[in-house]
N, C-alpha and C positions, 0 to 999 in steps of 0.2 A: 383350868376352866373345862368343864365336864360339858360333853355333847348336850347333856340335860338342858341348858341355860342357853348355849350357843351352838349355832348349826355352822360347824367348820366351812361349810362353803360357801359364805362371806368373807371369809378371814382376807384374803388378797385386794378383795376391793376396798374393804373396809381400813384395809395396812396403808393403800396409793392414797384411797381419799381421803385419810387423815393426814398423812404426810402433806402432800398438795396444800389441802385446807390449810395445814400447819407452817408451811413456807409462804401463802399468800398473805396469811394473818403477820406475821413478821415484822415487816418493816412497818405496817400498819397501826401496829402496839406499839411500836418504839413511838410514831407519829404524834398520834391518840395522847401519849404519856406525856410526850411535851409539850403539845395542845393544852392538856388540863395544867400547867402550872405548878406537877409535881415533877415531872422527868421522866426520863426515857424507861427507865426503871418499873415506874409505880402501873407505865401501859403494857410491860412485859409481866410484872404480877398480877394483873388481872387479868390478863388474858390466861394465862397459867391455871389459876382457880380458877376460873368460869368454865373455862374451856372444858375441864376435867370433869368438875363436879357435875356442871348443867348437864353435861351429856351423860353420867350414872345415873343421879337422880331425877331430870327431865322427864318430860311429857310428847318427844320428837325425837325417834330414832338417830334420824340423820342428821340433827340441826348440829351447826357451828359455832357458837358463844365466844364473846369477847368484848373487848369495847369498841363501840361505836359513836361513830359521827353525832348523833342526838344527846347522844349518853354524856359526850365527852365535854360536850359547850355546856350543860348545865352542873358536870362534874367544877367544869374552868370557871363558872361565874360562881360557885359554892367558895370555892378557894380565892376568890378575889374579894366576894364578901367576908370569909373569916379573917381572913390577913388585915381588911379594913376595919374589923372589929377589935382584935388582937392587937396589932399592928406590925408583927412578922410572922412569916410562916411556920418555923419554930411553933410557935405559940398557938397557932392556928392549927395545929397539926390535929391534937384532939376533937376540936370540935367538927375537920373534915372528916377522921376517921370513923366519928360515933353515930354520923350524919350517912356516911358510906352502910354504916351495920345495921343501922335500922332503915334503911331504903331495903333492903335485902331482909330484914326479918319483915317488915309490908309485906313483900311479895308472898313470903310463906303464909302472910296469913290471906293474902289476897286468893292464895289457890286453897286451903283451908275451907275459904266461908263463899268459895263458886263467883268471883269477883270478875271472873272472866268471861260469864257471861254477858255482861255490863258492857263491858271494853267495847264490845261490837257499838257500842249506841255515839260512839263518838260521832259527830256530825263530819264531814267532809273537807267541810272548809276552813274548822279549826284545824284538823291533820294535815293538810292541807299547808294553812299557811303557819304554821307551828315548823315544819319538815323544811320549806323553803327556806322561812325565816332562819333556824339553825344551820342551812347551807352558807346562808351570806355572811351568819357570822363566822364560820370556818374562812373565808376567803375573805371577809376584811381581816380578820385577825393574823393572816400568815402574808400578807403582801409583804408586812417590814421583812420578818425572815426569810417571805424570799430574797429577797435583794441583801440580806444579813448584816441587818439592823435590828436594835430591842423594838419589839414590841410595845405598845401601851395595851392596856388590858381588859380596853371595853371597846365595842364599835366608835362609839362617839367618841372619845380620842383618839384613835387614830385617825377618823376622818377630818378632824381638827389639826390632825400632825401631819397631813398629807404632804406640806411643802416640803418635809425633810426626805419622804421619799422618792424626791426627785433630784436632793441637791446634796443627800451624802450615801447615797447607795454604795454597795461594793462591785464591783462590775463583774467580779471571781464568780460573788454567788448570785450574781441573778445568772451568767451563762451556766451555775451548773446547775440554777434552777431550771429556766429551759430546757436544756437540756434532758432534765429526769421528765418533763413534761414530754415532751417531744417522743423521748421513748417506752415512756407510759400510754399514748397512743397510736405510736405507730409500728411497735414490737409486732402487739397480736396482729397483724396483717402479715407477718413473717409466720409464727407459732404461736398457737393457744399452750404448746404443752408446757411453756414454763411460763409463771405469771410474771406479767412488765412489772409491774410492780418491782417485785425481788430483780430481775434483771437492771429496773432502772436507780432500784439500791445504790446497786452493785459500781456497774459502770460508773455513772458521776460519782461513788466516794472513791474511787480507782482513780478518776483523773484527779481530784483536788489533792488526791493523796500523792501520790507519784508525781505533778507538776508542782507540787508544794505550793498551794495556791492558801493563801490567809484569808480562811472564814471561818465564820462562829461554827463550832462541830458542840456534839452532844457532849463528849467529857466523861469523865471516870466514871463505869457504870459498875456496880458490888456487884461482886460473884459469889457464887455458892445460894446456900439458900435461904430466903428471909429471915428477920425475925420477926416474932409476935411484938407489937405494936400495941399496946392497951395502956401504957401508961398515959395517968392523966386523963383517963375517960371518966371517971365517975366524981373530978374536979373540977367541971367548966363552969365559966361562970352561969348563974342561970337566968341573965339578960341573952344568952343565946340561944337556949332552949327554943325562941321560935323557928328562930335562924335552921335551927337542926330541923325541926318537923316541916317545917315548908320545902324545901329541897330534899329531905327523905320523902316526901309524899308525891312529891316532881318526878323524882327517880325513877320510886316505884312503879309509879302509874306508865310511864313514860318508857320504862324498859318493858314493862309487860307489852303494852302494845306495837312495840318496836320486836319481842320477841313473837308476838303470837302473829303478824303479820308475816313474820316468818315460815313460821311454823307453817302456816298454810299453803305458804310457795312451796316449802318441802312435799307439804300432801300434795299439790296437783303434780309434782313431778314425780313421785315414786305412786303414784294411787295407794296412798295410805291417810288411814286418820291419828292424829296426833291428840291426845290428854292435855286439855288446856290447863286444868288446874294443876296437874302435875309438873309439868311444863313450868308454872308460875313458882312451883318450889322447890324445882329443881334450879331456876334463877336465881331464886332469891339465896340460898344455901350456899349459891356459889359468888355472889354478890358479898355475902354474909364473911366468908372468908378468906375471901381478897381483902374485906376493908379490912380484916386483924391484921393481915401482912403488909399492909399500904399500898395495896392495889385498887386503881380505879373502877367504877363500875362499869357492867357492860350489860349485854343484850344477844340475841342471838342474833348473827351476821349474816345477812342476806348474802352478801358476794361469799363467803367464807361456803354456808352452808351450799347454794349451788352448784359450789367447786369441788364440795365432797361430792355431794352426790351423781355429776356428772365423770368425778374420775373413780368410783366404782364403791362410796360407802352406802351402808345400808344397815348398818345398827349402829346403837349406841358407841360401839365400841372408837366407830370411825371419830368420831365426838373426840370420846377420851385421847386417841391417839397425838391428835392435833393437838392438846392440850399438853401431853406428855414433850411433844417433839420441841415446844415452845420452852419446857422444861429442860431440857438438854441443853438446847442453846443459852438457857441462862449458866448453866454450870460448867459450859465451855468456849463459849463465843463472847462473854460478854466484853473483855480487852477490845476484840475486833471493833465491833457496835460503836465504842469510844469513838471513834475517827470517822465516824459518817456525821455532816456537813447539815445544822439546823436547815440551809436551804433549800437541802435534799429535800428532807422530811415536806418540810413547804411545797415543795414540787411535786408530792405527791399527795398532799390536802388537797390541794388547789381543786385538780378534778376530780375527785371524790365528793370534795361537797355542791360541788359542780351537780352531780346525778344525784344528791341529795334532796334538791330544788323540783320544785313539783312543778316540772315544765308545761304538763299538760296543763294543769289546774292554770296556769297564769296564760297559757296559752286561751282558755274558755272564758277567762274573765268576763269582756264584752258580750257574752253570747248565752251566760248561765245567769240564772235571775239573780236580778242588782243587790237582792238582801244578802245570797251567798256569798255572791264576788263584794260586799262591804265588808263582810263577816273575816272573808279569807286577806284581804288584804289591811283591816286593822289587825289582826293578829300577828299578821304577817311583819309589819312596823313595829309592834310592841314588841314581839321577840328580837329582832334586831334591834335594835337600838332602847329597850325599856327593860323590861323584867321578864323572864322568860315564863315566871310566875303566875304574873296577873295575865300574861297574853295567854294562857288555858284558860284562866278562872273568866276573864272578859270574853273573850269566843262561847265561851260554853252559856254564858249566860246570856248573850245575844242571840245565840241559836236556839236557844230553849225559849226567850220572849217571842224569836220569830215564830217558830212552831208554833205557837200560843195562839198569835194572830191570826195565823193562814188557818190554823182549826177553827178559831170565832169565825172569819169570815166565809168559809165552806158551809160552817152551821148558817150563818146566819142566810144562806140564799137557798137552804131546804137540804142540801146535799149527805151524800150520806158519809158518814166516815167511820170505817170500821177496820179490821182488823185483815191481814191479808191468811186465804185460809192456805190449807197444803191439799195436797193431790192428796194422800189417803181419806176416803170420806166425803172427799169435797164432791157432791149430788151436781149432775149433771139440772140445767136450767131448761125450761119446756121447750124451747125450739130447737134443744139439742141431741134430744133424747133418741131418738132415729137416726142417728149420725152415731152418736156415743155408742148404741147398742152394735152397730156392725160391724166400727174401726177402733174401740176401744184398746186394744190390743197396740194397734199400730201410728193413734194418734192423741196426743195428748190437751183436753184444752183447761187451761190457768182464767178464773176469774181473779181479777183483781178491785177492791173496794176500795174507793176513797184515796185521798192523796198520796204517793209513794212518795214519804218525808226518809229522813234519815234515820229513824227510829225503827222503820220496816225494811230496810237494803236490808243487813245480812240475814232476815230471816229468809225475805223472798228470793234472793240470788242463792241460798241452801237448798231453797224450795227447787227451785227451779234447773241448778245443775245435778242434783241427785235422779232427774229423769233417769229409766231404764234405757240400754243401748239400744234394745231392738225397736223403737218407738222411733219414729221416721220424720213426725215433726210434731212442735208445738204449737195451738194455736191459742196469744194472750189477749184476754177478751177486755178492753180498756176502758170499755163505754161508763162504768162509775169511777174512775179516773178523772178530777177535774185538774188535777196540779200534779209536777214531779220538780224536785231540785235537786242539787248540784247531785245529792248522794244519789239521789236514784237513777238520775243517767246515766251515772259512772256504773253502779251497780246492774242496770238494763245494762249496759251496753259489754260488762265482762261477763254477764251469765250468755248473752245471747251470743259472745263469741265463742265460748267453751263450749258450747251447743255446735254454733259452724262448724268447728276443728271436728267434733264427733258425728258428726253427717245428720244435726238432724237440725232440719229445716223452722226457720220460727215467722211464725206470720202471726200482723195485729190486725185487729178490727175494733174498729168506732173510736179512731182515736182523738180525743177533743183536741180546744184549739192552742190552748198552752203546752200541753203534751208533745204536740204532733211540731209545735214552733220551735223546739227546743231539743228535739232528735234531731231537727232538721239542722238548727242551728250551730251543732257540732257534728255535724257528718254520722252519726250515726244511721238515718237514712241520707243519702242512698248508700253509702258507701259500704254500711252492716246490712242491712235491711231494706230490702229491693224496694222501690217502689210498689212494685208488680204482686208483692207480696203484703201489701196494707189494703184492709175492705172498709168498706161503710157498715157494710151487712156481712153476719154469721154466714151467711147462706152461700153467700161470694165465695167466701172462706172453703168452704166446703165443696162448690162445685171444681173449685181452684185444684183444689188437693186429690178431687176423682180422677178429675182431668190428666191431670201431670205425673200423679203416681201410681196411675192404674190401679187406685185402692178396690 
């Protein structure tokens, strides 16, 4: 590797924070593998490919690839529907495999034909409760194993089979579930430098092993390197061929925005921009060749990537590394692997999907308008307990008729509704003009038109944190603002904090009354945005700003 392509002095951070990334990802793939219904296996092969590929091919220097917590519940119910189609896994094998290669050939084309400009438009409260909803079913599904019992293999069995979880549990593995629990959260209060996670591995399969305690463990995992897996793909029957594109199409959409939400954690932590369509096929490539080897899908991994990049990665290469290291261990640790304890694994689902769950969102419910919190909470029930399917296809088209309405009704009372503009260009208004000419430099002000829906968040929250540094504050002019929902407060309220952290001050003025009831109603005032700092009048605004900052 020639200076040309790589600037050698990343190489050591880039070596820690692959490694790192690579031992956290670990037991998380083994987890992930058992989760989806193929094995401990099939979540160590895809992490393998993802890991590798994503990050050569990628659109995100530092991002970390694998499978994940969303990935993994819609990977589990793909395989609970072939099996019910087929009626063994055997037999179901092809139609997962083919189902996995084309989620991953999507994504290519999704980054191809610029599909990730789109991605931004998802409304709030489908993401929302899509994200939570896949948390509870990570934590109904692993209650039996914790306690190391089978499983049933849908929410609503198991909540049907609940008495058994109280009258034949094994007492072994719920204390070494606990147990992985307990120091899954109370390690890092000791040391961040080694992840609980791998330590809470560690520990609980050490004591069930060493006390010779009788619980369901993972079992013979193949070593060496896969093989290719295509038999039987271009034989299925073709009553499944929906079966395939409906959950390829879940996947894809589903990993891309599970990766690009990533991708942009990585930009505000290293002040970089990331290639979103590259990004998308650099995933799908790596989705693509996991499923030949029968590995499950993934995404790029939030906890993974900020772990690189906090223990010193900064190129692709940090990516690859984690990938490789995950490779190692299949070709020499897999025996070990064998004798770690389904429990475990459970005991470290449990809180994972825990932080999967969109605390805030359920936290706003009562206080964010009732169309979004209906929105968010039938989706929210469809994905647990219904079809993970239709709970995208129902949210998205509730949200799109709500849109619908709140626009009739804006129109229909004269109001104006247009488009939100940007700071280049954007012509200062008559009463501001004598103000703009003196502080232009040092103060910035944002008109905003018409309702901030979910359709305008990630343009205006681009708009708005790409401010210059030396600009001291913003002032957002709200007065043709008659409505904001769920997305847009979330979206106000993370641009205006990214602004906080970089010192520059944000003041509104004229803010109406649903507007103003609904900052209020989630703390965003006071608690973002002072009181002392909202006017009726521009003019307020302005003498506020002479005032205090000796402009």
């Amino acid at each position: 590797m020639s200076s040309k392509f790589y600037d050698f002095k990343y190489l050591k951070g880039d070596l820690t924070g692959g490694l790192v990334a690579g031992v956290v990802a670990l037991p998380l793939a083994l987890a992930f593998g058992v989760q989806s219904g193929l094995g401990a296996i099939a979540g160590l092969y895809g992490a393998i490919a993802i890991g590798i590929l994503a990050a050569i091919f990628g659109g995100t220097a530092t991002q970390a690839s694998g499978p994940t917590g969303p990935m993994t519940v819609v990977s589990g119910a793909l395989v609970v529907a072939a099996i019910e189609f087929t009626g063994s896994l055997e037999a179901a094998m092809p139609i997962i495999i083919i189902t996995f290669l084309l989620s991953g050939l999507f994504q290519i084309i999704f980054g191809l034909i610029n599909i990730a400009g789109y991605v931004k438009y998802f409304p709030y409260p489908v993401v929302s409760g899509f994200m939570s909803g896949v948390g509870l079913i990570i934590i109904i599904l692993q209650l039996f194993p914790f306690v190391g019992l089978n499983s049933a293999k849908s929410t609503w069995l198991v909540m049907q089979d609940l008495p058994r979880l109280f009258n034949e549990f094994n007492p072994y593995a719920l204390a070494l579930g606990g147990i992985t629990v307990i120091i899954y959260y109370v390690f890092p209060y000791l040391t961040k430098a080694i992840p609980s996670a791998l330590v809470a591995l560690i520990i609980a399969s050490l004591v069930a092993y060493f006390l010779n305690w009788d619980v369901p463990i993972i079992g013979e995992i193949p070593s060496g390197l896969p093989s290719i897996q295509i038999e039987g793909l271009l034989s299925i029957d073709a009553g499944a061929y929906s079966l395939v594109a409906e959950y390829a199409l879940v996947l894809a959409v589903l990993g891309s925005i599970d990766s690009l939400l990533t991708s942009v954690i990585a930009d505000n932590m290293t002040k970089t921009k990331h290639n979103s369509n590259r990004e998308l096929i650099g995933q799908g490539i790596g989705n693509s060749i996991a499923a030949i080897f029968g590995g499950i899908p993934g995404a790029g991994a939030t906890k993974g990537t900020v772990i690189n990049i906090n223990s010193g990665g900064r190129t692709r290469l940090s990516g690859a590394i984690h990938g490789l290291f995950l490779l190692a261990v299949l070709l020499g640790l897999g025996k070990l692997a064998a004798h770690i304890p389904l429990c475990v694994l459970a005991g470290l689902l449990i809180p994972i999907a825990f932080k999967i769950i969109d605390v805030k969102g359920l936290k706003h419910l009562l206080v964010v308008p009732k169309a979004d919190a209906v929105v968010l909470i039938i989706v929210l029930l469809i994905t647990t307990f219904g079809s993970l399917i239709q709970a995208v296809g129902i949210g998205l088209l509730l949200a799109s008729l709500l849109f619908m309405k709140r626009a009739s009704d804006i129109g229909e009372k004269g109001m104006e509704v247009g488009t939100i503009a940007g700071f280049d260009g954007e012509k200062p208004w008559q009463d501001e003009i004598e103000f703009y000419e003196a502080y232009k430099d040092k103060v910035y002000i944002k008109h905003l038109y018409g309702p901030l829906f979910f359709g305008f968040t990630s343009h205006f929250q681009e708009e708005i944190t790409n401010i210059p540094s030396q600009v001291k504050a913003l002032i957002i002019r709200m007065d043709r603002v008659p409505y904001i929902d769920q997305s847009g407060l979330y979206a106000l309220e993370n641009a205006v904090l990214e602004l906080e952290q970089r010192g520059i001050q944000v003041l509104l003025t004229a803010l109406q009354e649903q507007p103003k009831d609904k900052l209020v109603s989630i703390d965003i005032v006071p608690d973002l945005i002072s009181e002392a700092h909202i006017f009726d009048e521009i003019n307020a605004a302005f003498d506020y700003l002479k005032s205090h900052y000796k402009l």
